[in-house]
N, C-alpha and C positions, 0 to 999 in steps of 0.2 A: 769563216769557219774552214778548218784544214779538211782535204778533202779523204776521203778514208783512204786510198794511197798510202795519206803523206802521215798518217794514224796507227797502219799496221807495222810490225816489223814484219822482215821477207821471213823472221821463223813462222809464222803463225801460216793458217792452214788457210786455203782458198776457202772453206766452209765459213770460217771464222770471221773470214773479211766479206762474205757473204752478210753474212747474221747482220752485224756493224753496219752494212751499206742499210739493211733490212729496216730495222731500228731508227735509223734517222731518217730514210725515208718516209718513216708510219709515221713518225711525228710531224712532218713538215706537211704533209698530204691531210694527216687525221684534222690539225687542228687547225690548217689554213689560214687564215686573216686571222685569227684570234692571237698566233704565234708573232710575238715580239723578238724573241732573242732563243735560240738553243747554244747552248755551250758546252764543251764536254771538258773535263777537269779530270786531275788526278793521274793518276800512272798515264793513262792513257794520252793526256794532252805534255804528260812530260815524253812521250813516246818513248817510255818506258815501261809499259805493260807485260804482265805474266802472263802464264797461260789460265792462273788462276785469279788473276784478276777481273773485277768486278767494272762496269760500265760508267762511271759517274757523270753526271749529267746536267744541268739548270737548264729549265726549260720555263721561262718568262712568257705570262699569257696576259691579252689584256683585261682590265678588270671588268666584270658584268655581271660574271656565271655567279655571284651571290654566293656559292656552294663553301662549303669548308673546305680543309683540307683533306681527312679522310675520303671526300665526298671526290674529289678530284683524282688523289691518287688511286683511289678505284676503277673511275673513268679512263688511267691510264693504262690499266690493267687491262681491265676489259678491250677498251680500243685498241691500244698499240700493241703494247706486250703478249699478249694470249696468240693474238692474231699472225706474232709472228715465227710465235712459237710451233704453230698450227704448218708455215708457210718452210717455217726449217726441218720438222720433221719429212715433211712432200720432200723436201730438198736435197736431206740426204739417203732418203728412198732412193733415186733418182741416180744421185750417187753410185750406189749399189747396183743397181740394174745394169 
């Protein structure tokens, strides 16, 4: 996997490559052994992202959790995403100060 470096362009904003380190690290920590493969696709892996570009992601788990997929993509909600939401708002307080 490219390492968020080699992901940002030098327009984007130190917060921005904050957020992105944020994000892949939740996922790598949150789902642990279970995590098979994370990939990130699209603008981003063309390293050609906007600023209004969106994140695209595959995140390959192994099988067990029984659960659907809404049931899943909630879990990532709640676990990854919220959490990091919560982590970049602290973040650019911080900023500010």
């Amino acid at each position: 996997m490219p390492t968020v470096d080699q992901l940002l362009p030098a327009a984007f904003t130190e917060l921005h490559g904050e957020c992105l380190a944020l994000v892949l690290s939740r996922i790598v920590d949150y789902y642990g052994a279970r995590l098979v493969s994370l990939a990130v696709f699209g603008s981003y892996a063309r390293r050609q992202p906007r600023f209004d570009s969106d994140l695209d992601l595959l995140i390959v788990l192994r099988s067990g959790t029984g659960s659907r997929l809404s049931q899943r993509a909630q879990e990532f909600v709640t676990n990854v995403d919220q959490p990091c939401d919560g982590d970049l708002i602290e973040g650019a307080r911080g900023v500010d100060a």
